[in-house]
C-alpha positions in Angstrom: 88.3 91.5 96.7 88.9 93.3 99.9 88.7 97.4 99.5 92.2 99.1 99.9 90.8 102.6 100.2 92.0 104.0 103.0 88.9 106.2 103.8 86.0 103.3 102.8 86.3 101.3 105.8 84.4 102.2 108.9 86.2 101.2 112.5 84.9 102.2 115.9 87.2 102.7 118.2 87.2 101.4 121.5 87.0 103.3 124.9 90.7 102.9 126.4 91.0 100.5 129.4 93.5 101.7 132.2 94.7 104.8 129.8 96.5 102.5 126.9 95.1 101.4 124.3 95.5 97.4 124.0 96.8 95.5 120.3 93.5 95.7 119.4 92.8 99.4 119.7 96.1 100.9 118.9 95.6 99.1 115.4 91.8 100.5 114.9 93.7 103.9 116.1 96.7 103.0 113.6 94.3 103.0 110.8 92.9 105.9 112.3 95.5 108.1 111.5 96.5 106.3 107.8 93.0 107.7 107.0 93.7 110.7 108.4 96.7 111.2 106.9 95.3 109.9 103.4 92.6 112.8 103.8 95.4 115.7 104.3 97.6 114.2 101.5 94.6 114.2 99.2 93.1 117.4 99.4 93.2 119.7 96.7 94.6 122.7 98.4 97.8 123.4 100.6 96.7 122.5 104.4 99.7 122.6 107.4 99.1 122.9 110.7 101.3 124.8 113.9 101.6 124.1 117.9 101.2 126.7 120.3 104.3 127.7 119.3 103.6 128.8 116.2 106.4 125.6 114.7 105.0 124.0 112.0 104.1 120.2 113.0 102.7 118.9 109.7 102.2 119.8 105.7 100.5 118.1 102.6 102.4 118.0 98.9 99.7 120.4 97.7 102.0 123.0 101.0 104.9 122.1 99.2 104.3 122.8 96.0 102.6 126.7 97.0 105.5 127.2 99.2 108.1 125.7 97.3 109.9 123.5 100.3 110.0 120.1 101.4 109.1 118.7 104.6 112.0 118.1 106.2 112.9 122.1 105.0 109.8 123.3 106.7 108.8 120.9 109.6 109.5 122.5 113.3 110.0 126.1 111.7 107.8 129.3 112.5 104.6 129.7 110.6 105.8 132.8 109.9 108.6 131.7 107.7 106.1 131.6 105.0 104.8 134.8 105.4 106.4 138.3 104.0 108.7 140.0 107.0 106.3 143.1 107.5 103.4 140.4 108.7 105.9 138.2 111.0 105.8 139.8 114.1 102.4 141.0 114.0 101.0 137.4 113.2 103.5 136.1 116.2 101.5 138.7 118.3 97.9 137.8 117.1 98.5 133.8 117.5 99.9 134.5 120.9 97.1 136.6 121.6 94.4 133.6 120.1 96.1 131.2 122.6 94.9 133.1 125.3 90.7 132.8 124.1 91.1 130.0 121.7 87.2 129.2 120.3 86.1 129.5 116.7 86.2 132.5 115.5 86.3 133.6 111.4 90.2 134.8 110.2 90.9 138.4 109.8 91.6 139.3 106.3 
């Protein structure tokens, strides 16, 4: 019986040939990104992630349930929506300001 489990299964993925991926690869890289996506879904605590701009490009259920919105709701808004008003602007600032010498770095707290 063949293992569903998304994160189990070990695929290399093949250098790209003329910048697109052929069938072969965009699968492997399909089933790339179900495990990735299995791995966000699954972890225990809330996890989203922003662009540069600071919009909100992707969320687990465990987001949703600390923030109390739904996807759709919260997809392609500001970070900052989440945050109380008096940290809004100044977390606009310091995300703008990160931008400009993005490395590692530990967050302020």
């Amino acid at each position: 019986m063949a293992n569903k489990h998304p994160l189990r299964k070990r695929t290399r993925v093949a250098p790209r040939t003329n910048g697109h991926p052929n069938s072969a690869q965009a699968e492997t890289l399909g089933e790339a990104a179900a495990r990735w996506r299995f791995l966000i879904e699954s972890a225990p605590d809330a996890m989203l992630a922003a662009d540069e701009e600071g919009k909100i490009v992707l969320l687990n259920a465990q987001a949703e349930r600390l923030f109390g919105y739904t996807r759709q709701q919260l997809i392609g808004k500001p970070v900052e929506a989440l945050m109380p008003r008096r940290f809004r602007t100044r977390h606009a600032q310091k995300r703008a300001a990160y931008l400009l010498d993005a490395r590692t770095r530990p967050m302020e707290t």
